[in-house]
PQR file of N, CA, C, O and H, with PARSE charges and radii, in Angstrom:
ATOM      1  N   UNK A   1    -114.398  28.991 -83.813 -0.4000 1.5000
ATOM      2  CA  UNK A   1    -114.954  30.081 -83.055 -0.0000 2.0000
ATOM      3  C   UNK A   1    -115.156  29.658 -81.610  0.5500 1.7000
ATOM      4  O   UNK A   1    -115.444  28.494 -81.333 -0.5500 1.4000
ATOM      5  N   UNK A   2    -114.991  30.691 -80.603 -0.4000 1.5000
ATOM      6  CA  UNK A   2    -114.989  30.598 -79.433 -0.0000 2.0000
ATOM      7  C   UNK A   2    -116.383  30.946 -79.155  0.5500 1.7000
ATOM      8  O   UNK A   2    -116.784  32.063 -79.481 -0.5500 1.4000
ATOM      9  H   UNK A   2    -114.757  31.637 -80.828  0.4000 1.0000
ATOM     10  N   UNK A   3    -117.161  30.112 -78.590 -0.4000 1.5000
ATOM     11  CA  UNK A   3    -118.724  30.380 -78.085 -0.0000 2.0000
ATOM     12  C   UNK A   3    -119.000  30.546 -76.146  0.5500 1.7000
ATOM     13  O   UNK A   3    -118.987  29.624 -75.331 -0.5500 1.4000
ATOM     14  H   UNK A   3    -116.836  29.204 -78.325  0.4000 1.0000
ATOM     15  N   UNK A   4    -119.157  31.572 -75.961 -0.4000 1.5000
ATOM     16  CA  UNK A   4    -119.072  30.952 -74.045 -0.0000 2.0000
ATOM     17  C   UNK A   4    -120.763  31.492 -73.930  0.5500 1.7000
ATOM     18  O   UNK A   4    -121.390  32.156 -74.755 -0.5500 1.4000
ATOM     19  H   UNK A   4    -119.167  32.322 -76.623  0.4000 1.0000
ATOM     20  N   UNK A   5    -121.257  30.906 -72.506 -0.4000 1.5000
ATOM     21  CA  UNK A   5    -122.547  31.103 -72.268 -0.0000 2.0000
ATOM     22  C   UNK A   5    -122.422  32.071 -71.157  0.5500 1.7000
ATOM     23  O   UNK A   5    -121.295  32.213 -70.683 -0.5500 1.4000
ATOM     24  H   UNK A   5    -120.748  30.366 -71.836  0.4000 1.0000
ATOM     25  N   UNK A   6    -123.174  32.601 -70.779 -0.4000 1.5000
ATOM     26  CA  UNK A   6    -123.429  33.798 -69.723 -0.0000 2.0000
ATOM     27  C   UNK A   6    -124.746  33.385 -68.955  0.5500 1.7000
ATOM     28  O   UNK A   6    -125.865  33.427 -69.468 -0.5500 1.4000
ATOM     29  H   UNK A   6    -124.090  32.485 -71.164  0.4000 1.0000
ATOM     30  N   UNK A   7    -124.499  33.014 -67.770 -0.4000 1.5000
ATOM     31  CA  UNK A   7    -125.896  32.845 -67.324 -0.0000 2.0000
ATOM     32  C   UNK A   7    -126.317  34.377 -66.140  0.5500 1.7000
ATOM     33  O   UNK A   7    -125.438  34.664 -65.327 -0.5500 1.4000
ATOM     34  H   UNK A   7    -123.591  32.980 -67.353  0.4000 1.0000
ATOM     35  N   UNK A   8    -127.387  35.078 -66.138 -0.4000 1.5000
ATOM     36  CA  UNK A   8    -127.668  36.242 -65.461 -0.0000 2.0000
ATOM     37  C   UNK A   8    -128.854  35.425 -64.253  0.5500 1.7000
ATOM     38  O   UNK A   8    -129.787  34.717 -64.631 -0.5500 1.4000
ATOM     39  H   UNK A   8    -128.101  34.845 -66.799  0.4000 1.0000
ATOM     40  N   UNK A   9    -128.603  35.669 -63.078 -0.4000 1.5000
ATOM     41  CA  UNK A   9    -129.436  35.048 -61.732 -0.0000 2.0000
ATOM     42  C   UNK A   9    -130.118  36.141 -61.831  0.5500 1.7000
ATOM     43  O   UNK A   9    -129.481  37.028 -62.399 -0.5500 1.4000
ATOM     44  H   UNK A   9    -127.845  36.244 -62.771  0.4000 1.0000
ATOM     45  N   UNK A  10    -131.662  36.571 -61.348 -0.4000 1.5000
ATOM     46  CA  UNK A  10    -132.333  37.799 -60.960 -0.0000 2.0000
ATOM     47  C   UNK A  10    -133.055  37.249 -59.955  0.5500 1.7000
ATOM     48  O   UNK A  10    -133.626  36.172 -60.130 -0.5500 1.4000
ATOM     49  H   UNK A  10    -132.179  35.850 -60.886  0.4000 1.0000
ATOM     50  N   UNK A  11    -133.128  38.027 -58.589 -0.4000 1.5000
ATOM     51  CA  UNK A  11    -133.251  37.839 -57.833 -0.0000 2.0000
ATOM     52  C   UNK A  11    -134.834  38.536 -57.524  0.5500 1.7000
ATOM     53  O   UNK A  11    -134.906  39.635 -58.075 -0.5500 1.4000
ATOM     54  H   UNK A  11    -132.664  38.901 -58.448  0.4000 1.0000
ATOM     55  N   UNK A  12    -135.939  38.213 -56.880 -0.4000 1.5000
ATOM     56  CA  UNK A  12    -136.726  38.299 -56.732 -0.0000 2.0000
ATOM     57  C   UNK A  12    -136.710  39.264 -55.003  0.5500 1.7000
ATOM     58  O   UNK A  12    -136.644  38.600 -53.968 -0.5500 1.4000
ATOM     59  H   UNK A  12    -135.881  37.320 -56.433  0.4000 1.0000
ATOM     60  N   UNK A  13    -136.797  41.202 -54.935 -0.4000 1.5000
ATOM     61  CA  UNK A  13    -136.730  41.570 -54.012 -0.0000 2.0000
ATOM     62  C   UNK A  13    -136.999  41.196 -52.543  0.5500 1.7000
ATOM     63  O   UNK A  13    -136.322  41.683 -51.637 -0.5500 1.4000
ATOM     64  H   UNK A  13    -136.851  41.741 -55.776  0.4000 1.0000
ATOM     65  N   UNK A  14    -137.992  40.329 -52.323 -0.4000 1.5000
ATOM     66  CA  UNK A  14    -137.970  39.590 -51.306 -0.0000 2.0000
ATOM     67  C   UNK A  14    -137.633  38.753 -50.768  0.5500 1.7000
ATOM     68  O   UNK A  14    -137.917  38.420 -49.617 -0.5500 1.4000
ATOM     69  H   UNK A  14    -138.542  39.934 -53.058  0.4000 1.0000
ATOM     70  N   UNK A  15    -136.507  37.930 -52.021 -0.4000 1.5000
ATOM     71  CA  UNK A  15    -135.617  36.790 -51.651 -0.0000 2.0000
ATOM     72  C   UNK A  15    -134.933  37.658 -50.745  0.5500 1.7000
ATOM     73  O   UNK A  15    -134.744  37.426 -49.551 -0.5500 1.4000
ATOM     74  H   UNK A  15    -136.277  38.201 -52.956  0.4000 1.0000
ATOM     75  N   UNK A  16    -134.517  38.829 -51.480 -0.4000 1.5000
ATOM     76  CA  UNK A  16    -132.945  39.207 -51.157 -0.0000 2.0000
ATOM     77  C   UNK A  16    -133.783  39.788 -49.648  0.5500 1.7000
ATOM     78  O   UNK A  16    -133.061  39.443 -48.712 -0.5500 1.4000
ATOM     79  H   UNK A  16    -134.671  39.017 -52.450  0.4000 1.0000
ATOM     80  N   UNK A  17    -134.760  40.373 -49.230 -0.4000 1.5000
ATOM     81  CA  UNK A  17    -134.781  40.502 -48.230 -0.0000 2.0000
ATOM     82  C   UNK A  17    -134.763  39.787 -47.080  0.5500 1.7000
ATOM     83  O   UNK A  17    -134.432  40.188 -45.965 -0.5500 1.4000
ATOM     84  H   UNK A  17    -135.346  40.653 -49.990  0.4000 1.0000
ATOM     85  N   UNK A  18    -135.226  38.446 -47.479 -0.4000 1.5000
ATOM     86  CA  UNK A  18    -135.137  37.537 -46.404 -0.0000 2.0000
ATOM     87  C   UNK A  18    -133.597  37.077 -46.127  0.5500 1.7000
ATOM     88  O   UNK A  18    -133.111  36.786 -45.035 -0.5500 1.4000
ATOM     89  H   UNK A  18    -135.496  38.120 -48.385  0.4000 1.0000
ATOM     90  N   UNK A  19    -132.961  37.088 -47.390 -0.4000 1.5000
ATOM     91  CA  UNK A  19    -131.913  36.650 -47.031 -0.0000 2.0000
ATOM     92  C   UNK A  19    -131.019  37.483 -46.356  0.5500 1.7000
ATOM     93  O   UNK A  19    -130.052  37.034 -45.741 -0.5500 1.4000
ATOM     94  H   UNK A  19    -133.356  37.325 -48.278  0.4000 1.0000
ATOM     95  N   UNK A  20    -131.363  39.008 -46.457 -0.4000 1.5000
ATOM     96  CA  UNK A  20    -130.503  39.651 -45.546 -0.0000 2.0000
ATOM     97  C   UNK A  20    -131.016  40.044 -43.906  0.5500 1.7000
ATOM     98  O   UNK A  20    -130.407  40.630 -43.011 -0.5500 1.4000
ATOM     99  H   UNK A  20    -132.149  39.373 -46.957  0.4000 1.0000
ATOM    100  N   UNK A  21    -132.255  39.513 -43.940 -0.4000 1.5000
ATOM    101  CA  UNK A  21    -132.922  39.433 -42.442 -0.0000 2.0000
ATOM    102  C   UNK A  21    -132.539  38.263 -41.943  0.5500 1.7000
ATOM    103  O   UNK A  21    -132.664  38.293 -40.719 -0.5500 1.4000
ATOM    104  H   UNK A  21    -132.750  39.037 -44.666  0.4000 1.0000
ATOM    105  N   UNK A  22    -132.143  37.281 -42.313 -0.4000 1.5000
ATOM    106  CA  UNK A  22    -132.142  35.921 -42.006 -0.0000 2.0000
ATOM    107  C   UNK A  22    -130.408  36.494 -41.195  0.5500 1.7000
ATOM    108  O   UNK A  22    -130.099  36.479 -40.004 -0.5500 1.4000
ATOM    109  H   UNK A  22    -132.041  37.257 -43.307  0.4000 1.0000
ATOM    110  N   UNK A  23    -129.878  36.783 -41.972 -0.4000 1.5000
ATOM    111  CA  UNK A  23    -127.950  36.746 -41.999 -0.0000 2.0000
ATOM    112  C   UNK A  23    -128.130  37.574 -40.817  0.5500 1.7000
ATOM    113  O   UNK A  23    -127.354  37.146 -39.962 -0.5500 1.4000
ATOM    114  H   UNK A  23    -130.129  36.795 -42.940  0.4000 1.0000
ATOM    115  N   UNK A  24    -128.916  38.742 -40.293 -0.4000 1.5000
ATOM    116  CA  UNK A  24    -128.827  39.837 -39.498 -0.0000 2.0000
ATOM    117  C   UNK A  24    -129.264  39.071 -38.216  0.5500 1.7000
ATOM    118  O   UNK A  24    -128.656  39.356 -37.185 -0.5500 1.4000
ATOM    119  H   UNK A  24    -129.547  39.090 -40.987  0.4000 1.0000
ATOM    120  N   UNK A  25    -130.383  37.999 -38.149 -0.4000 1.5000
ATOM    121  CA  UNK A  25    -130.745  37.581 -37.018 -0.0000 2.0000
ATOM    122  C   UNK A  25    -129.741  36.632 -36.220  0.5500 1.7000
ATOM    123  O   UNK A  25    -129.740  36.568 -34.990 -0.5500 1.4000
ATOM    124  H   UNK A  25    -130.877  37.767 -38.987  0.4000 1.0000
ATOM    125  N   UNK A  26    -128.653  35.699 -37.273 -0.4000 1.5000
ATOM    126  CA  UNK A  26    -128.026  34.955 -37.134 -0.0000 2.0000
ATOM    127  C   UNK A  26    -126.760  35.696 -36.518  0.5500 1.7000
ATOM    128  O   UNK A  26    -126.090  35.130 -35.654 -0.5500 1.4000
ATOM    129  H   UNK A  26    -128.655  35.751 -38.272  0.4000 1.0000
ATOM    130  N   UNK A  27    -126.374  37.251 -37.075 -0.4000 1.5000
ATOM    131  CA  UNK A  27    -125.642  37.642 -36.072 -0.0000 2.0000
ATOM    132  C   UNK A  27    -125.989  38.191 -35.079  0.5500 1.7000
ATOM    133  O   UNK A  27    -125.268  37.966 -34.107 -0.5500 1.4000
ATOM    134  H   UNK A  27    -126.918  37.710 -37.777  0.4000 1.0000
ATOM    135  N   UNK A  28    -126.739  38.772 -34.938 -0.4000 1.5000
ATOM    136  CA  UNK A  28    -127.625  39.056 -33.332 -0.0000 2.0000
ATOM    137  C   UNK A  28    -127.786  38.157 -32.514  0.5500 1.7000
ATOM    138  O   UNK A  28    -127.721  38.415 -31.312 -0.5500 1.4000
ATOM    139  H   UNK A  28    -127.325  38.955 -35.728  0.4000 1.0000
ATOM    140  N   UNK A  29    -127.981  37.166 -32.868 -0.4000 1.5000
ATOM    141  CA  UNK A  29    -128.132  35.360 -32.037 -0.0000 2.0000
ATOM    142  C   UNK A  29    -126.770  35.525 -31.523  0.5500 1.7000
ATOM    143  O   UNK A  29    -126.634  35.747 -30.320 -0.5500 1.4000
ATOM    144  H   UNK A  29    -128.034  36.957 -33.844  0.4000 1.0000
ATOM    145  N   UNK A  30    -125.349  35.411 -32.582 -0.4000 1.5000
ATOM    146  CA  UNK A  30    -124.049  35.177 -32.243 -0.0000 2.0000
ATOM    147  C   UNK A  30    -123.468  36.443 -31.434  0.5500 1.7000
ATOM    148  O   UNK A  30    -122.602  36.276 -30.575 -0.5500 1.4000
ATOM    149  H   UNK A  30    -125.460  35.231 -33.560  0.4000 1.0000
ATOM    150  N   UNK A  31    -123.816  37.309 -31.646 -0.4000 1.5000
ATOM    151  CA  UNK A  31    -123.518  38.425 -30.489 -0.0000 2.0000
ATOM    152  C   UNK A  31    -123.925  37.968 -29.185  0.5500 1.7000
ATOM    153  O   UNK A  31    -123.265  37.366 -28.338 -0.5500 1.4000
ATOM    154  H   UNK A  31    -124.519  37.445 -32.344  0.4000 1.0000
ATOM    155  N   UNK A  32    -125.329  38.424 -29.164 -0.4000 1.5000
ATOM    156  CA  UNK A  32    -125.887  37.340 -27.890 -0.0000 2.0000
ATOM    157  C   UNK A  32    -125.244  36.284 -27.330  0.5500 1.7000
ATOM    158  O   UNK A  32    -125.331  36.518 -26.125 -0.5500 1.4000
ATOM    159  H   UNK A  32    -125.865  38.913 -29.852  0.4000 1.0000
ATOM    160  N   UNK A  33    -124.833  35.578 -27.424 -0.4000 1.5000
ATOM    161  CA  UNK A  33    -123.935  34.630 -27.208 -0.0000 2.0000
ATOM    162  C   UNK A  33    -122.624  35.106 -26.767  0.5500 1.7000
ATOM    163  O   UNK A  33    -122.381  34.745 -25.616 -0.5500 1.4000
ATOM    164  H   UNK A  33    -124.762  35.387 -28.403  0.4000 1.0000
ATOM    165  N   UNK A  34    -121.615  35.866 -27.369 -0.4000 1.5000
ATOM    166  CA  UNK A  34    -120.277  36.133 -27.135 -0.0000 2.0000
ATOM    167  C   UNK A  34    -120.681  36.962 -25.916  0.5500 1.7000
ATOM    168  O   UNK A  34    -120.176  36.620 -24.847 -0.5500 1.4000
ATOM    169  H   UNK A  34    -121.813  36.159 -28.304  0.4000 1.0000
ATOM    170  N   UNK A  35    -121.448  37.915 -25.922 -0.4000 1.5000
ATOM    171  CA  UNK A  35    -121.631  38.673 -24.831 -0.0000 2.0000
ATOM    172  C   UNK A  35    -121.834  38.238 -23.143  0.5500 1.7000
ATOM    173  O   UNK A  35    -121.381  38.802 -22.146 -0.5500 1.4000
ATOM    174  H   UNK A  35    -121.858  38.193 -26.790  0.4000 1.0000
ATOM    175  N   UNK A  36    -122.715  36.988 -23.261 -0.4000 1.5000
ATOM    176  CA  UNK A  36    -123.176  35.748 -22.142 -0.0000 2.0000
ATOM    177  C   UNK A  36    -121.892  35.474 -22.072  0.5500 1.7000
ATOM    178  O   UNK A  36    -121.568  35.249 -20.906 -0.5500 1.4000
ATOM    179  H   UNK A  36    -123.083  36.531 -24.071  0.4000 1.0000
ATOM    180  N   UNK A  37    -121.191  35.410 -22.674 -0.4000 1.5000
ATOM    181  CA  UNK A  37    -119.700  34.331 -22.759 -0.0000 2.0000
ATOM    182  C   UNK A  37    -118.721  35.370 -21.727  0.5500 1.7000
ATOM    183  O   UNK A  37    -118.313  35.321 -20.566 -0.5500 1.4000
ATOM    184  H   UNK A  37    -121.454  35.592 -23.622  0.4000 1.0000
ATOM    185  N   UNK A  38    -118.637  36.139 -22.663 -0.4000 1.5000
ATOM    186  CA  UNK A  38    -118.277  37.813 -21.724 -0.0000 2.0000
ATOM    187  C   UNK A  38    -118.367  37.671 -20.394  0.5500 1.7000
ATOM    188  O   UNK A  38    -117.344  37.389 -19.770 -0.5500 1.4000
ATOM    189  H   UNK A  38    -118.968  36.179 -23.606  0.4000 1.0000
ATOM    190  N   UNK A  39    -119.471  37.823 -19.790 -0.4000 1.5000
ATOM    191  CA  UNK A  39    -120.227  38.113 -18.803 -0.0000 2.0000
ATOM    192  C   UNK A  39    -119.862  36.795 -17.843  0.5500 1.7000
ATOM    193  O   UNK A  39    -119.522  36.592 -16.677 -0.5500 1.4000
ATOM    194  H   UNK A  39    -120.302  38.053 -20.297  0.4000 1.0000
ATOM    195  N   UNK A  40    -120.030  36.334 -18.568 -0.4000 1.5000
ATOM    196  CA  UNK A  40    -119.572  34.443 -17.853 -0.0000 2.0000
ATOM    197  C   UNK A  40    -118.092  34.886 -17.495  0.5500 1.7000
ATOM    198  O   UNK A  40    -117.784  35.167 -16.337 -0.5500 1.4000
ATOM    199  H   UNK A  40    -120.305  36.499 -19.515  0.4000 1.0000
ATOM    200  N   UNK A  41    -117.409  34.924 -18.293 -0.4000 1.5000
ATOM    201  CA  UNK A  41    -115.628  34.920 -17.401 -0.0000 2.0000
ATOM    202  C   UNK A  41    -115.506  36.007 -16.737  0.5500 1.7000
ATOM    203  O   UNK A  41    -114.771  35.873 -15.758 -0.5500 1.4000
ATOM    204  H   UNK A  41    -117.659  34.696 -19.234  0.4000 1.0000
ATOM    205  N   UNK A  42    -116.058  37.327 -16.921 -0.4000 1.5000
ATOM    206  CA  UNK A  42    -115.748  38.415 -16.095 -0.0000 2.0000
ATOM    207  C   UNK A  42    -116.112  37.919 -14.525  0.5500 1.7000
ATOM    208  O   UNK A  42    -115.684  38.609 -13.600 -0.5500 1.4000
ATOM    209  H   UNK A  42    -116.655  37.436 -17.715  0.4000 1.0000
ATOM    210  N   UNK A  43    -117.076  36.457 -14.177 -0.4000 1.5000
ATOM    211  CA  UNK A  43    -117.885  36.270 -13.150 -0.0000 2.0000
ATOM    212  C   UNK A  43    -116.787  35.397 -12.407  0.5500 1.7000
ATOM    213  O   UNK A  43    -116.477  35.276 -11.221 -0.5500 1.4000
ATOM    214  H   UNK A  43    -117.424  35.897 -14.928  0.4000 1.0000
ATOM    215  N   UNK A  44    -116.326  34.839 -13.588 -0.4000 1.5000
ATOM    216  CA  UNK A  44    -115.351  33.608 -12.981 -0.0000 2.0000
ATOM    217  C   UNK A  44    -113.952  33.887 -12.440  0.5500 1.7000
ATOM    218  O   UNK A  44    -113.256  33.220 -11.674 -0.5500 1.4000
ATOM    219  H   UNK A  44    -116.577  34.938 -14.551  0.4000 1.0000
ATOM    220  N   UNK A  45    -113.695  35.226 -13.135 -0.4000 1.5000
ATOM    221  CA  UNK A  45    -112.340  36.083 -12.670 -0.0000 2.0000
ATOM    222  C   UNK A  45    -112.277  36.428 -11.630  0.5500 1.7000
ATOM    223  O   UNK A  45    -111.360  36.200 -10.841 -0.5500 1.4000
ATOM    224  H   UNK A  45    -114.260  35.767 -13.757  0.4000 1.0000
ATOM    225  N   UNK A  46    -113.488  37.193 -11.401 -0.4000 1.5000
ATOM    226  CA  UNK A  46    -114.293  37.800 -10.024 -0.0000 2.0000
ATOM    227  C   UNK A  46    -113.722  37.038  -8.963  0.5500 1.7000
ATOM    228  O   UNK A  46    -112.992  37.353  -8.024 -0.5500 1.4000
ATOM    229  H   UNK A  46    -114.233  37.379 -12.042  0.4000 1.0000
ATOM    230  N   UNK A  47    -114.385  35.627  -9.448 -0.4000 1.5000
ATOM    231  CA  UNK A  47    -114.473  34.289  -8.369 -0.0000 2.0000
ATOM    232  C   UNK A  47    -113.076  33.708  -8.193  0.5500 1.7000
ATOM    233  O   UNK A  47    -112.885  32.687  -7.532 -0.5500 1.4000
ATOM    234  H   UNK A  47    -114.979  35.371 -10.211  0.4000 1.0000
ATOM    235  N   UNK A  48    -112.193  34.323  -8.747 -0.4000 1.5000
ATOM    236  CA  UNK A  48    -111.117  33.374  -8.779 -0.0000 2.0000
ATOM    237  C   UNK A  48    -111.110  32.029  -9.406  0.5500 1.7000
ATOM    238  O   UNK A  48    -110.067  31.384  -9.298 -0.5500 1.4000
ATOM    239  H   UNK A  48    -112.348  35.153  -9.283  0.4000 1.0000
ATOM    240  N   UNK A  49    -112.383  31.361 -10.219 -0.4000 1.5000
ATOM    241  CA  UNK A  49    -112.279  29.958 -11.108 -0.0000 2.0000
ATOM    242  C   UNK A  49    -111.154  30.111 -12.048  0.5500 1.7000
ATOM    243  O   UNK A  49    -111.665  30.681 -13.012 -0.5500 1.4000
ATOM    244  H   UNK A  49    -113.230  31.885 -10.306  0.4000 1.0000
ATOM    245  N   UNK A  50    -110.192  29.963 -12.246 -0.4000 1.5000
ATOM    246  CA  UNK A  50    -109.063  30.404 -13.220 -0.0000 2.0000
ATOM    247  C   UNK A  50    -109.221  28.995 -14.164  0.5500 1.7000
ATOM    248  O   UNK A  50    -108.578  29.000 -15.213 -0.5500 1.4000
ATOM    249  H   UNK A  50    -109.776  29.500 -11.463  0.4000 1.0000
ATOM    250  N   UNK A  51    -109.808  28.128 -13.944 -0.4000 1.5000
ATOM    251  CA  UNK A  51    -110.195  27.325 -15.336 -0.0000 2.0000
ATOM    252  C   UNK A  51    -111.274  27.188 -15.603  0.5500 1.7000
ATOM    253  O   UNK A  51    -111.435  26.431 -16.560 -0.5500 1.4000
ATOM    254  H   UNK A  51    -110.331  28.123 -13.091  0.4000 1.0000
ATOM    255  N   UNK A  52    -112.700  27.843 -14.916 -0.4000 1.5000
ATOM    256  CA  UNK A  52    -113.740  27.733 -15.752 -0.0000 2.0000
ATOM    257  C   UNK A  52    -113.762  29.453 -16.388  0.5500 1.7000
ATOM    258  O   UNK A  52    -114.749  29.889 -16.981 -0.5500 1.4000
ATOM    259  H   UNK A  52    -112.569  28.458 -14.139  0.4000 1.0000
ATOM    260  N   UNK A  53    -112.687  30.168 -16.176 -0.4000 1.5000
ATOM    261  CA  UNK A  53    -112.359  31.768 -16.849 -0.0000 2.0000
ATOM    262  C   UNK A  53    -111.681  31.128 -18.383  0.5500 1.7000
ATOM    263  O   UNK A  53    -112.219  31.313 -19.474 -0.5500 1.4000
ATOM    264  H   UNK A  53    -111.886  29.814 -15.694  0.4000 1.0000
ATOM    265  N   UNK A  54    -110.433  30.374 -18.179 -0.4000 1.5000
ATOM    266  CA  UNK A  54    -110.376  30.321 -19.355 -0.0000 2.0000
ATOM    267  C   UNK A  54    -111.522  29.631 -20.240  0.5500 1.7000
ATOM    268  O   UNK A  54    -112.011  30.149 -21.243 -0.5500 1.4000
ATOM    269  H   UNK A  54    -109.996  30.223 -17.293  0.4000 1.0000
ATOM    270  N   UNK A  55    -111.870  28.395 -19.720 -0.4000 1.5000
ATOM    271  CA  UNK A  55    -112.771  28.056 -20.512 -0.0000 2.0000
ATOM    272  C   UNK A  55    -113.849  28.795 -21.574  0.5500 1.7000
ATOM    273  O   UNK A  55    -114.212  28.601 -22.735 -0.5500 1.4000
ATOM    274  H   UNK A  55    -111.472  27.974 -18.904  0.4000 1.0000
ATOM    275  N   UNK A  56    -114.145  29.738 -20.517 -0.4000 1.5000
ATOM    276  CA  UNK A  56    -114.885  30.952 -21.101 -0.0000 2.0000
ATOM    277  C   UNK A  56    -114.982  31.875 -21.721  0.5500 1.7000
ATOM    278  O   UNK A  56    -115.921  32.581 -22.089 -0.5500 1.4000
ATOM    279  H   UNK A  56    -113.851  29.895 -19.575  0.4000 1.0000
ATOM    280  N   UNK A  57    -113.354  31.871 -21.916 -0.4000 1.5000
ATOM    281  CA  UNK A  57    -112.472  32.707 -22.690 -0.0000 2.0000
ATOM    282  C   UNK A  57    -112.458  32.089 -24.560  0.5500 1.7000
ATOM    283  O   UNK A  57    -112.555  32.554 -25.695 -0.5500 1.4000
ATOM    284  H   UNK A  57    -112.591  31.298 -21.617  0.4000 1.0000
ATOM    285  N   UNK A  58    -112.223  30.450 -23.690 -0.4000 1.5000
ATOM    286  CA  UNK A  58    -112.270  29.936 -25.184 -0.0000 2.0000
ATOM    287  C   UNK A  58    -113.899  30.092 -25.823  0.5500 1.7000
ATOM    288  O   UNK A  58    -113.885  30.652 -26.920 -0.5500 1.4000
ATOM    289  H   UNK A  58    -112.144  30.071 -22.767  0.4000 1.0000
ATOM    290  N   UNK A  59    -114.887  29.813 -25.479 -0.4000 1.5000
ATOM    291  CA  UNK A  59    -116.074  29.819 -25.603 -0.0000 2.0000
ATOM    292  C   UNK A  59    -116.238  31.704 -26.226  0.5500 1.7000
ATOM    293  O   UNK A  59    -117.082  31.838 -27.112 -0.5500 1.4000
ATOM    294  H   UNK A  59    -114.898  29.359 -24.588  0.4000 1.0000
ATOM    295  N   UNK A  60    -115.753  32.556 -25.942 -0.4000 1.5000
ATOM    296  CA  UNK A  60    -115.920  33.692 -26.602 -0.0000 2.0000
ATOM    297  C   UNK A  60    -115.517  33.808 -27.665  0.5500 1.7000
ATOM    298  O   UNK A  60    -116.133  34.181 -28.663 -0.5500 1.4000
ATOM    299  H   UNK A  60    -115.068  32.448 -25.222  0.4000 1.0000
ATOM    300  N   UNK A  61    -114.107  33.408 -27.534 -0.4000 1.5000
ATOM    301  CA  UNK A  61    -112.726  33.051 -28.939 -0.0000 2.0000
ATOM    302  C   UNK A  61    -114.127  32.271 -29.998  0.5500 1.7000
ATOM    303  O   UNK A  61    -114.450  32.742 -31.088 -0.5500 1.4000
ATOM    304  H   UNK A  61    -113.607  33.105 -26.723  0.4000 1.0000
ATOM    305  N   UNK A  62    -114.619  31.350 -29.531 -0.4000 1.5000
ATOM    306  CA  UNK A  62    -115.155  30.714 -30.376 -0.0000 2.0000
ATOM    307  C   UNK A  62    -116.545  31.954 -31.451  0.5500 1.7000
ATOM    308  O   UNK A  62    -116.637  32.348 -32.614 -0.5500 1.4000
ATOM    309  H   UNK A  62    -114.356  30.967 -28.646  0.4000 1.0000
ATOM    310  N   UNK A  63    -117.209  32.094 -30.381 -0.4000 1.5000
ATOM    311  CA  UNK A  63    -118.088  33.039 -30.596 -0.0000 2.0000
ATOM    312  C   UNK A  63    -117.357  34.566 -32.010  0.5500 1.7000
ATOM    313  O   UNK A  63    -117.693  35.095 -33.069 -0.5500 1.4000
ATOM    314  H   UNK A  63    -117.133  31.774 -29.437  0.4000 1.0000
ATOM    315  N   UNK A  64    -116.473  34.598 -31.197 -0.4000 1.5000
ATOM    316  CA  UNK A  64    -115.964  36.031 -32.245 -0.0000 2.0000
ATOM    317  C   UNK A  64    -115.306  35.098 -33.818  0.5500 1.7000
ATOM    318  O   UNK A  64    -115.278  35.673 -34.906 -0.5500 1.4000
ATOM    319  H   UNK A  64    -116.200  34.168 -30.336  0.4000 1.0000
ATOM    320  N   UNK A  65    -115.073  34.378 -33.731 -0.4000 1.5000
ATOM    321  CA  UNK A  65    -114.256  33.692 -34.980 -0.0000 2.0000
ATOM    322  C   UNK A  65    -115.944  33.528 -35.705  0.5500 1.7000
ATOM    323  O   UNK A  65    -115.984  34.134 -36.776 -0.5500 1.4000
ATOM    324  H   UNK A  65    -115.096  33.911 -32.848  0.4000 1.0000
ATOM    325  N   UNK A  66    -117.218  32.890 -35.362 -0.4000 1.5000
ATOM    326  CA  UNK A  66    -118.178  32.984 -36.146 -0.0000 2.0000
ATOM    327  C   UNK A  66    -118.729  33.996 -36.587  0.5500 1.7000
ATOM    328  O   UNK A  66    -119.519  33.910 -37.527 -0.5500 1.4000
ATOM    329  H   UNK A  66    -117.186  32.398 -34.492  0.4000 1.0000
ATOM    330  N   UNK A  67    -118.387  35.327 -35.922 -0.4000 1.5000
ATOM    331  CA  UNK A  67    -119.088  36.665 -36.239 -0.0000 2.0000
ATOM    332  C   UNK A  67    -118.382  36.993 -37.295  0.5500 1.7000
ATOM    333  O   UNK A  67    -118.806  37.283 -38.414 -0.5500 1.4000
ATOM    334  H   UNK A  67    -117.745  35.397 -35.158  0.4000 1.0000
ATOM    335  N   UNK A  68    -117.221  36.940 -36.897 -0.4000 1.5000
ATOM    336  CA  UNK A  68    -116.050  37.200 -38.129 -0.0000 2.0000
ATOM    337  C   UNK A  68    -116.412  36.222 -40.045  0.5500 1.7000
ATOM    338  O   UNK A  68    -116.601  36.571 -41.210 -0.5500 1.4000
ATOM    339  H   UNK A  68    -116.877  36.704 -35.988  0.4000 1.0000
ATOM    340  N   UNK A  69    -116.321  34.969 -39.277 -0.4000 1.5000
ATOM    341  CA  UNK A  69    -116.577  34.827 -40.568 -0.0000 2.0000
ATOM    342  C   UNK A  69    -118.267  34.923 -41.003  0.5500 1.7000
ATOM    343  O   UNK A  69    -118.705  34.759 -42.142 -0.5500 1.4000
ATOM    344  H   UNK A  69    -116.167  34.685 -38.331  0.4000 1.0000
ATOM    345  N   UNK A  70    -118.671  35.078 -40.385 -0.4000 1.5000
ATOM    346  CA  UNK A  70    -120.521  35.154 -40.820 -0.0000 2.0000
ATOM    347  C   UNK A  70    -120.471  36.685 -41.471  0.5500 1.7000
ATOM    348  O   UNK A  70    -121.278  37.006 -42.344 -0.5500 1.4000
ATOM    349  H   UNK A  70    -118.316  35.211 -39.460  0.4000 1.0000
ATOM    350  N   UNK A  71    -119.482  37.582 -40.989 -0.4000 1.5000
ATOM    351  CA  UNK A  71    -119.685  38.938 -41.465 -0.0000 2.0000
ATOM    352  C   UNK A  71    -119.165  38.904 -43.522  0.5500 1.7000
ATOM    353  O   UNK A  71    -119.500  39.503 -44.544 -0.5500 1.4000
ATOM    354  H   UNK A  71    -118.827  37.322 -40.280  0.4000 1.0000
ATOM    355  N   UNK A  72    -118.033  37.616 -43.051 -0.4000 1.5000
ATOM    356  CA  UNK A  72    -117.787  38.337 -44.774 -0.0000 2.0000
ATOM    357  C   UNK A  72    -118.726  36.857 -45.419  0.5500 1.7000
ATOM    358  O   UNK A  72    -118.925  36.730 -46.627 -0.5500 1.4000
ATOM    359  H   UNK A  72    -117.760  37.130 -42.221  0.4000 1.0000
TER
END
């Protein structure tokens, strides 16, 4: 005979709330951030810095790849 176990997690409503306040602040932090980042190369374009623009460019790149994966 084939026997398998089943284990059931129950989550205690205020876990799950913290844990979805916690995830929400962490992307608001990372928005915050891409946006500064934003704001940063639009300044440097302005200025003509054409390597502290890209830089800044990468620094956003970076920023959106964590939102992305923090979202799933």
């Amino acid at each position: 005979m084939h026997s398998s176990n089943t284990f059931v997690t129950f989550w205690h409503g205020s876990c799950l709330y913290t844990k979805r306040t916690t995830k929400f602040y962490i992307m608001k932090e990372l928005i915050k951030q891409y946006e500064t980042a934003k704001k940063k190369a639009l300044q440097f374009m302005q200025k003509g810095q054409i390597n502290n623009y890209f830089e800044a460019l990468v620094e956003m790149n970076h920023y959106k790849k964590m939102i992305t994966v923090s979202v799933n």
